[in-house]
C-alpha positions in Angstrom: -3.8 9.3 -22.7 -4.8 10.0 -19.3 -8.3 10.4 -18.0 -9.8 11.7 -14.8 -12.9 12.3 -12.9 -12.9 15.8 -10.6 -15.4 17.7 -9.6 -15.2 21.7 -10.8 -17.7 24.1 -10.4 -20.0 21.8 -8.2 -20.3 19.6 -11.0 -18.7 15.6 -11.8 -16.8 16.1 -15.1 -14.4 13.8 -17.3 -11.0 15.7 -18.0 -8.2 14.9 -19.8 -4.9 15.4 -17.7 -2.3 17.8 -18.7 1.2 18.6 -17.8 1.3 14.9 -15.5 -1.6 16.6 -13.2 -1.1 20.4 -13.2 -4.0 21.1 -15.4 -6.6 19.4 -17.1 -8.7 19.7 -20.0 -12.8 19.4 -19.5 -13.9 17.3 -22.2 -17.4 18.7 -22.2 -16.4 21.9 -22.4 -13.0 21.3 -24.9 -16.1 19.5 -27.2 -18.6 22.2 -26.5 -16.6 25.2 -27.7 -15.2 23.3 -30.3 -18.7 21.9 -32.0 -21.1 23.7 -30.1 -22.8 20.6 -29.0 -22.7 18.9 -25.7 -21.8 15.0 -25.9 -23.3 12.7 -23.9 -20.8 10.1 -24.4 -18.3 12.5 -22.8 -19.9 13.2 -19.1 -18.9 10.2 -17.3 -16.0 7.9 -17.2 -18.3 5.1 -18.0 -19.8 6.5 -21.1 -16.6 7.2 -22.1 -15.2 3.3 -21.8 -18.8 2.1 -23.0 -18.2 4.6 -26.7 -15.5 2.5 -27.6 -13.3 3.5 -30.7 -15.7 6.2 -31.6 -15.3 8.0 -28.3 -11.7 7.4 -28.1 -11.2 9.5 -31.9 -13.2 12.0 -30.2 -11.3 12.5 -27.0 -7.7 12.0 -29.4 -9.3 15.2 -31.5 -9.8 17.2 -28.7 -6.6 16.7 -27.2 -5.1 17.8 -30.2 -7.0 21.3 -30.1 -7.5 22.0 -26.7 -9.0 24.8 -25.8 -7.7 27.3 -23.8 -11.0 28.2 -22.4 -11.4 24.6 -21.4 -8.7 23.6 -19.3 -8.3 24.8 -16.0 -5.5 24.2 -12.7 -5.7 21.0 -10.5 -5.9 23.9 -7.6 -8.7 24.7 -8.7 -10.7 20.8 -8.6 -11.5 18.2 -6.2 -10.0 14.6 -7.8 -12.4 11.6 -7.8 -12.1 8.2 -8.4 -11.7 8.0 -12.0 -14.5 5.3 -12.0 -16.5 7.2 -9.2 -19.3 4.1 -10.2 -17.3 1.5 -10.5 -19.6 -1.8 -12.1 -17.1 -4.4 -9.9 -14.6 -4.3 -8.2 -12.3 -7.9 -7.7 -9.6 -8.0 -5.6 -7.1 -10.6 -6.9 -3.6 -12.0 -5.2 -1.5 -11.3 -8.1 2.0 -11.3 -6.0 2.3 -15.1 -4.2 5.7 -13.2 -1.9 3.2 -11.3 -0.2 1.5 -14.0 1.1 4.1 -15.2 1.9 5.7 -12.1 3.9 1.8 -11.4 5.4 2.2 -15.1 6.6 5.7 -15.1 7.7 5.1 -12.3 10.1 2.4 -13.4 11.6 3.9 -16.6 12.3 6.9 -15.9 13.3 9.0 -17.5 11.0 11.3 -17.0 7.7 9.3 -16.1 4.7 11.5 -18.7 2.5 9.6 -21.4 4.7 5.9 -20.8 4.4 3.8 -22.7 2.0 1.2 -21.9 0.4 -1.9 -23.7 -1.0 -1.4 -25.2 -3.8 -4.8 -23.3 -5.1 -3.1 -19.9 -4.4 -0.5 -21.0 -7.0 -3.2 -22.6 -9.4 -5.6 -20.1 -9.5 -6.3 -15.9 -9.2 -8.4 -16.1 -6.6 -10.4 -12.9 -5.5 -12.8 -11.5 -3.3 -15.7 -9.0 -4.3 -15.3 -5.5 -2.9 -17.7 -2.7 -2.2 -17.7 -1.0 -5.0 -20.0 1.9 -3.1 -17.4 2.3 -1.0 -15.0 4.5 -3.4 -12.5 7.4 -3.2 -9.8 9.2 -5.0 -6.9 11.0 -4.8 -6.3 13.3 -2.1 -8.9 12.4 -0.3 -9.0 12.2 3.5 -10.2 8.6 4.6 -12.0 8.4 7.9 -10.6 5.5 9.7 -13.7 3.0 11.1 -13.6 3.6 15.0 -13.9 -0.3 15.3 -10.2 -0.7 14.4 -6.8 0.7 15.2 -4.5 -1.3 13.2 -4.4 0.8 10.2 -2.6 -0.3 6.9 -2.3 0.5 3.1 -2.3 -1.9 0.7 0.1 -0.9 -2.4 -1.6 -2.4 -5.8 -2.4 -1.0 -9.0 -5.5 -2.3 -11.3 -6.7 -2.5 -14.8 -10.0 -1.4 -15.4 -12.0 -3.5 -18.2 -13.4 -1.7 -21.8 -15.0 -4.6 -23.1 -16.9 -7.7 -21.4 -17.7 -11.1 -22.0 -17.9 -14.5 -20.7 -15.2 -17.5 -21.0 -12.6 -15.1 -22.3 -9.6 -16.8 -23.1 -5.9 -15.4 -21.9 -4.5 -14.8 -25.4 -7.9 -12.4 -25.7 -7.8 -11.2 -22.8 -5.7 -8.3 -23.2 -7.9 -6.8 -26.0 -10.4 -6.2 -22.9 -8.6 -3.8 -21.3 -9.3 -0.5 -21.0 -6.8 0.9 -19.1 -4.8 1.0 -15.5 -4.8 2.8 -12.1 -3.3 3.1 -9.0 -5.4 1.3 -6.3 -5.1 1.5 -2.3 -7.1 -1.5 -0.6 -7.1 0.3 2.8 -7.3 -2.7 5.7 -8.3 -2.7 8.8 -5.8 -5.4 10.2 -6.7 -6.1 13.5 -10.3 -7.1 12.0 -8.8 -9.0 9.4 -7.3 -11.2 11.7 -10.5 -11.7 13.5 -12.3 -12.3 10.4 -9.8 -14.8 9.0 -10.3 -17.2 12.1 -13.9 -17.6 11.4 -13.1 -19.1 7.8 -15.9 -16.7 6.0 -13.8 -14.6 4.5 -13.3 -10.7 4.7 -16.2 -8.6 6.0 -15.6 -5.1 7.8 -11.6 -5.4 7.5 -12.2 -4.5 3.9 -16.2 -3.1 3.7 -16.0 0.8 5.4 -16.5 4.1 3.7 -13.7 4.8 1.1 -11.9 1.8 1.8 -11.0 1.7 -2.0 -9.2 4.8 -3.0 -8.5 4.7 -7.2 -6.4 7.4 -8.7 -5.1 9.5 -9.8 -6.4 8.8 -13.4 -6.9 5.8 -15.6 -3.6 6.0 -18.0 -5.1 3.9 -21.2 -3.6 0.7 -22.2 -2.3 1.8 -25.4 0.0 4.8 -23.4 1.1 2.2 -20.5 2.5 -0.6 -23.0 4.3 -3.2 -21.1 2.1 -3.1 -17.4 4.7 -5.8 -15.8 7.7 -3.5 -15.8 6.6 -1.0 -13.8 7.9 0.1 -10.6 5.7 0.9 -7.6 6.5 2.2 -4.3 4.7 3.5 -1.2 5.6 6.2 1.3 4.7 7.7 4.2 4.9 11.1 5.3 7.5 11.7 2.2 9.6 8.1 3.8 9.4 5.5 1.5 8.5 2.6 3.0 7.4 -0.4 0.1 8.9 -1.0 -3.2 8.3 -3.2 -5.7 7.6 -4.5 -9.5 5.0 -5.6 -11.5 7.4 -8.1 -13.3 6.4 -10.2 -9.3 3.2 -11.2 -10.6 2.4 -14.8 -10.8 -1.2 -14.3 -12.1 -1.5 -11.4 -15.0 -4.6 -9.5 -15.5 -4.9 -11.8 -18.4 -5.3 -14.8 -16.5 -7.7 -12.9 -14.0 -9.8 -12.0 -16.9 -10.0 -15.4 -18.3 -10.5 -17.1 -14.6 -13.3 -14.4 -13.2 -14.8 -15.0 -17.1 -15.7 -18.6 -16.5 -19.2 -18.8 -16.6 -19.7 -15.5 -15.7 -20.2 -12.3 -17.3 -17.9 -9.4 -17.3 -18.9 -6.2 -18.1 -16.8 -2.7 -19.5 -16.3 -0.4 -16.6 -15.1 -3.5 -14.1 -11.8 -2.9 -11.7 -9.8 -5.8 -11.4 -6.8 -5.0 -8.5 -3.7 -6.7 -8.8 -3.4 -7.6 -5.2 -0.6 -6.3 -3.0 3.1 -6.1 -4.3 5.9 -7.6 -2.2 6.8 -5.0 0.6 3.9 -3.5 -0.2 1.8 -3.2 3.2 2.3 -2.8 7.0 1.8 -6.0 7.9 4.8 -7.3 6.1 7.6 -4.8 7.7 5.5 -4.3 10.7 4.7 -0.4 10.1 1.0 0.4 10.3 -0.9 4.0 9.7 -1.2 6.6 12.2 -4.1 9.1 12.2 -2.6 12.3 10.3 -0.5 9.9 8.1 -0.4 11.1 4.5 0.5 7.6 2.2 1.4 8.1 -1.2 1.5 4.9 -3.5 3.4 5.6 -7.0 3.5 3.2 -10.1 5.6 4.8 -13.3 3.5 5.7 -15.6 0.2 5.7 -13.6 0.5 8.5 -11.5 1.0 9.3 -7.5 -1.9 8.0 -5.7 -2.0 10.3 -2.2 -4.4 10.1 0.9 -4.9 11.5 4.5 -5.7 8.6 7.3 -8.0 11.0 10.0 -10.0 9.0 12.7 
């Protein structure tokens, strides 16, 4: 199934999406009308992934009823981030090649001769994101006035339903709640500035709704395989990146068991994929203009869309 946050009415609610995003069903209301009781574990996305199997036979009976009074147009919501909240957000480097394009174009040379760290290869390394700093589909994203190198960052992301620490890779799967599309909006010409200084990423990635989720979190159990899926970015209706999850070197399994070490992961956590091959300006040299629209698509997780303003 898929699952959204919108706002309706003034109000944040869960829905259940309908008809691939025409219309959604409120899950408060669907469960209100059809009990008579409002349900707690049904008014945010978190509740939902924290009620487990209990909540999920819940949300399977109500999409098998359905109300008529409860479902309503997507004219007639805002979208949100499905995880408006999100616990954590890690950014991972899933796809080596784009490192590998990012690097080749800044250096000037063929991508087939840049070399990586042996680390890159070893490990899923991430950074920690602002996880305040959240938006969602169709959402206009205010460009920081500090940069004008504006890029998208095509990536998708599983978002965790159970936690734990020193989770191993053949369990890791089992923690998975479910998958999104994710845009890691970056500010470039920071980026490179902040690289030089060799402490990492600071206001290239931190800026109001630098990390637009969406449209929906599509559960595991409905997405299946997630390393055949195609993804593709374009802008202004041009397409402009495409790619496959089958590019991965490190899975969301072995980002769940390498984050886990020592550490404890909680249900509600985003964990991004990192940036599919193709999958960026920087790599073909094509950055964001203000009044850009960018759409990022993965089958089976929806169309992700935004507006760059400044």
């Amino acid at each position: 199934m898929k699952l959204a946050t919108v706002e309706y009415e003034g109000a944040e609610r869960t829905a259940l999406v309908l008809d691939q995003g025409e219309r959604l069903l409120l899950l408060d209301r669907a469960h209100h009308l059809l009990t008579g009781r409002h349900s707690p574990a049904l008014t945010t996305m978190q509740a939902i992934i924290d009620g487990g199997e209990p909540v999920r036979q819940t949300l399977e009976r109500l999409a098998g009823q359905a109300p008529d009074e409860a479902v309503v147009a997507a004219s007639a919501l805002r979208w949100l981030s499905p995880l408006p909240r999100p616990v954590q957000i890690r950014d991972f480097g899933g796809f080596m090649d784009h490192f590998r394009n990012a690097r080749a174009r800044i250096q000037g040379i063929p991508a087939d001769r840049v070399e990586l760290p042996a680390v890159m290869l070893e490990r899923p390394l991430y950074y920690l994101t602002n996880r305040l700093a959240v938006a969602g589909h169709d959402s206009d994203i205010t460009w920081p006035a500090y940069s004008s190198v504006r890029d998208y960052e095509l990536e998708f992301a599983c978002v965790l339903g159970r936690g734990g620490t020193d989770i191993t890779v053949a369990d890791a799967p089992s923690h998975i709640f479910g998958y999104t599309v994710f845009n890691d909006f970056s500010a470039r010409d920071t980026q490179l500035e902040e690289i030089a200084t060799g402490l990492g990423l600071s206001k290239s990635k931190d800026f109001t709704d630098a990390n637009v989720l969406g449209p929906w979190i599509t559960t595991a159990d409905e997405v299946g395989d997630p390393y055949r899926l195609t993804m593709t970015a374009r802008i202004n209706g041009e397409e402009v990146s495409r790619g496959t999850t089958a590019d991965m070197h490190h899975t969301f399994a072995d980002m769940i068991a390498f984050a886990s070490r020592s550490t404890r992961l909680h249900a509600g956590e985003v964990l991004g994929s990192g940036t599919v091959p193709t999958g960026c300006g920087l790599e073909h040299g094509r950055f964001l203009e203000p009044g850009d629209t960018v759409e990022l698509e993965v089958s089976g997780l929806g169309i992700l869309r935004n507006r760059v303003v400044s």
